[in-house]
C-alpha positions in Angstrom: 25.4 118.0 96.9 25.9 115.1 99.5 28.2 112.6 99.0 26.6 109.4 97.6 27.1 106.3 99.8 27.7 102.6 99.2 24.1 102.2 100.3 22.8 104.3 97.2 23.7 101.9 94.7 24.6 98.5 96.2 22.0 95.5 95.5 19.7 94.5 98.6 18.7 91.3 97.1 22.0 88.9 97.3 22.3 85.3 96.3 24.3 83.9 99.0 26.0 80.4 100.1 25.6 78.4 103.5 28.5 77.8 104.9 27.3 74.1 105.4 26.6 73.9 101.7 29.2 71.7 99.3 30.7 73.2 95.9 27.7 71.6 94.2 25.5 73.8 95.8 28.1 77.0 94.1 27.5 74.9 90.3 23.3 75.0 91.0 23.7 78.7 92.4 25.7 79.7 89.2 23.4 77.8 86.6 20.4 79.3 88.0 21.7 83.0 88.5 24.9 83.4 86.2 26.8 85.0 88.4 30.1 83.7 89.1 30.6 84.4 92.7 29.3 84.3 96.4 29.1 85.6 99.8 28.6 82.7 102.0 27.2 83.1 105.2 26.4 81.2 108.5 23.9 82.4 110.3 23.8 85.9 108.1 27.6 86.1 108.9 29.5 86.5 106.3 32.1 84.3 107.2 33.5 83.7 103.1 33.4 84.2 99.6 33.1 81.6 96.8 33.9 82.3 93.1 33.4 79.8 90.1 37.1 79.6 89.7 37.6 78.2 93.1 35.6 75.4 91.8 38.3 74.2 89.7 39.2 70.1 90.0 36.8 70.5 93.3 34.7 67.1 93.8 31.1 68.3 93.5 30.2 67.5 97.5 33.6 69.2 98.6 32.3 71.4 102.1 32.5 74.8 101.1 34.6 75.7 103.8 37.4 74.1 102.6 37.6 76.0 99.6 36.0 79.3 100.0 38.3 82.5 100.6 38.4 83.6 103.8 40.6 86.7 103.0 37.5 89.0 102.8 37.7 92.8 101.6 34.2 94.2 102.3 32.3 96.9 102.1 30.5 99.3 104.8 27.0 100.9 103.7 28.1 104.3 104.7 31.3 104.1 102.8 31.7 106.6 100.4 30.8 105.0 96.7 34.4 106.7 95.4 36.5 104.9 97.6 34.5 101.6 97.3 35.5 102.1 93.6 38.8 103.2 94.1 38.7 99.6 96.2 37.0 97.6 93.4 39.5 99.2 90.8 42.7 99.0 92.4 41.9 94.9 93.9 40.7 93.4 90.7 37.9 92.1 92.5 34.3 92.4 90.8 31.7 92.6 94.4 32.0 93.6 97.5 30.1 92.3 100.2 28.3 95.1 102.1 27.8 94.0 105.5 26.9 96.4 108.9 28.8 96.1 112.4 28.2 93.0 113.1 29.3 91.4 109.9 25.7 90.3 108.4 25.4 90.4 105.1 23.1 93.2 104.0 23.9 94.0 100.5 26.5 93.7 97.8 28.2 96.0 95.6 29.8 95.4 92.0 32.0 97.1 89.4 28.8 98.2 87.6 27.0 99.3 90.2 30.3 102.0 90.7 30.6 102.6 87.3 26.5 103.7 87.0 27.7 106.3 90.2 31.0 107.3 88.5 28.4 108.2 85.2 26.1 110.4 87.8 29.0 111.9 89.5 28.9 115.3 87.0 25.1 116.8 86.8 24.0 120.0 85.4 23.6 121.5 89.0 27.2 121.2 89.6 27.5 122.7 86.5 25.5 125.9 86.5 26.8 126.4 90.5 30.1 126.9 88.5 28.5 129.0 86.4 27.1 131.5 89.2 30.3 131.5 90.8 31.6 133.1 87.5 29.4 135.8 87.5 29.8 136.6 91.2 33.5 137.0 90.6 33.7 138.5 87.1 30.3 140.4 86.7 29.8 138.7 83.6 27.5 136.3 81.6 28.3 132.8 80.6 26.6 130.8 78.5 25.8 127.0 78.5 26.7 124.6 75.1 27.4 121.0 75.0 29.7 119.6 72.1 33.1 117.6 72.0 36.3 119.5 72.9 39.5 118.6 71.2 41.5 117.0 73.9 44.8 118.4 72.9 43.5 121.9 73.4 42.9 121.8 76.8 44.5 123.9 79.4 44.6 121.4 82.8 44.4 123.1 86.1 45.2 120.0 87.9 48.9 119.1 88.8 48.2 115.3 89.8 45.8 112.7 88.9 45.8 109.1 90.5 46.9 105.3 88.3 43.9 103.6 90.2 41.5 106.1 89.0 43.3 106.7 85.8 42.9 102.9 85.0 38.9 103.2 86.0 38.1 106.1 83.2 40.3 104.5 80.7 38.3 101.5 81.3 34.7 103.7 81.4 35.8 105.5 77.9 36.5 101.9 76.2 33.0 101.0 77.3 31.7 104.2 76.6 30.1 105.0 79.6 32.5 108.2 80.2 30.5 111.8 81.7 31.0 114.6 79.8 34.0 117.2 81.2 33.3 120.6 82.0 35.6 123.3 80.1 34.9 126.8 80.2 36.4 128.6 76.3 37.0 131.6 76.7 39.0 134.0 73.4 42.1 132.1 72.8 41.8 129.5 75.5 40.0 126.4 76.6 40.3 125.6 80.3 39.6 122.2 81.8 38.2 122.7 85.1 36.7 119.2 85.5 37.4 116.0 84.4 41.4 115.4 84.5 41.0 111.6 84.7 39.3 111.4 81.7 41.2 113.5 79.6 44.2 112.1 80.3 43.0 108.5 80.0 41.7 109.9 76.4 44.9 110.8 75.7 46.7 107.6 76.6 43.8 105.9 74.3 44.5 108.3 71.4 41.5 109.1 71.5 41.2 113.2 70.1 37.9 114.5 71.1 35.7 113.9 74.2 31.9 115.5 75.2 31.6 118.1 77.5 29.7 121.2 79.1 31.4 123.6 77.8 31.0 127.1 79.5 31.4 129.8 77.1 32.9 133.8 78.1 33.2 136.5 75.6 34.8 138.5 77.9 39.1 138.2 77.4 39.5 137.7 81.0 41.7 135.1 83.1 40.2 133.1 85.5 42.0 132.4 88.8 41.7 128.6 87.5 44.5 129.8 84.8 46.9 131.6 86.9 46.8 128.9 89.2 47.9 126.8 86.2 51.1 129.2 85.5 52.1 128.9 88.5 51.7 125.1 88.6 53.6 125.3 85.2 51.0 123.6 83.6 49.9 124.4 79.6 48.9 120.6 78.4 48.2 117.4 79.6 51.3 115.9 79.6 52.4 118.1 82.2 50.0 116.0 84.9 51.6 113.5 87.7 50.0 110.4 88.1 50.9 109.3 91.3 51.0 105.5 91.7 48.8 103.6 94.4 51.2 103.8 97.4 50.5 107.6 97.7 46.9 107.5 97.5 45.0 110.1 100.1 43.6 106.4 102.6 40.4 105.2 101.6 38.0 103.4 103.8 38.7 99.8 103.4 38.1 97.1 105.5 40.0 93.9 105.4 39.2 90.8 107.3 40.5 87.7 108.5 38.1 85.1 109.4 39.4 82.9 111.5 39.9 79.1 110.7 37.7 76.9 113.8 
């Protein structure tokens, strides 16, 4: 399947601020949409971003250049939508301005928008793909149930997971908005070949059951998934690394600087 892009899930339609506008044009812009931020512009440039806190002891007819951020972290329309939410998680920040080469504003992604594409990330297709894959290599016939797994019961095949996108599922399970893992159980065994994040940030949240596809094998076979695992020295969850920030794989971010006139 391809990669979704920033483009597949940002909003077109943005509310945006002239950059000749004053802070009481920000109060009328948040009164009449309810959001609580904005890209400003000049000339479809997005030169800065304004955010109801910046309003704080502002005189109403305050220039909004004076007290707009100008320390910009935006969005390109081909980025891929994991990194713009590895971006969004790990910055705190709610949108990202989505702008093209020559910096006009063309869009706008938020932590909800990423969040919907984190939800569509596992599909049945990915699923049953898996599923053919098993009977290529084993000459067997797996069948197809979905239920809750007991966390604790899970065998990972994953030696590392990331904080940033740790923190993001923990913060998806809370809201409830988590996509179901995909396990195959086999005699004896239940082997988690998708969904580490999740599990893990179930665990943290004592939380002892989770949904998920859960491929089922008469045969008492091991999968190459398993050995993998012994020789990883894996057998529970615990036995993940979560690797902080600093040793990320680089994402595609963009910083910029506008510069004072």
């Amino acid at each position: 399947m391809d990669k979704k892009k920033v483009r597949d899930y940002m909003t077109y339609d943005v509310v945006s601020i002239n950059a000749q506008g004053t802070a009481k044009d920000v109060i009328n812009a948040i009164r009449d949409t309810h959001h609580d931020g904005f890209p400003v512009i000049d000339d479809r440039k997005v030169v800065g971003y304004v955010s109801a806190r910046d309003l704080l002891f502002v005189y109403p007819y305050t220039p909004i250049e004076k007290i707009m951020s100008r320390h910009l972290i935006v969005a390109d329309p081909d980025m891929d939508i994991n990194d713009a939410a590895r971006v969004i998680f790990r910055s705190g920040i709610q949108k990202l301005p989505v702008v093209d080469d020559d910096n006009n504003l063309i869009g706008i992604i938020s932590n909800a928008d990423v969040i919907r594409s984190q939800i569509e990330h596992v599909s049945p297709d990915k699923v049953f793909k898996f599923i053919d894959t098993l009977r290529q290599l084993h000459d067997i016939e797996p069948t197809l149930v979905r239920e809750k797994v007991i966390i604790q019961d899970l065998l990972p095949t994953q030696s590392k997971i990331y904080q940033d996108e740790l923190e993001g599922r923990m913060y998806e399970i809370q809201k409830g908005l988590a996509e179901p893992l995909i396990v195959v159980r086999r005699p004896g065994r239940l082997v988690l070949v998708d969904g580490h994040h999740r599990a893990v940030a179930a665990h943290r949240l004592g939380i002892k059951e989770l949904d998920a596809y859960i491929i089922e094998i008469d045969e008492d076979i091991e999968l190459g998934l398993e050995r993998t695992a012994r020789e990883m020295n894996l057998s529970t969850l615990d036995d993940i690394k979560i690797l902080d920030y600093a040793r990320h794989p680089l994402v595609a971010l963009t910083h910029r600087l506008v510069r004072h006139s």
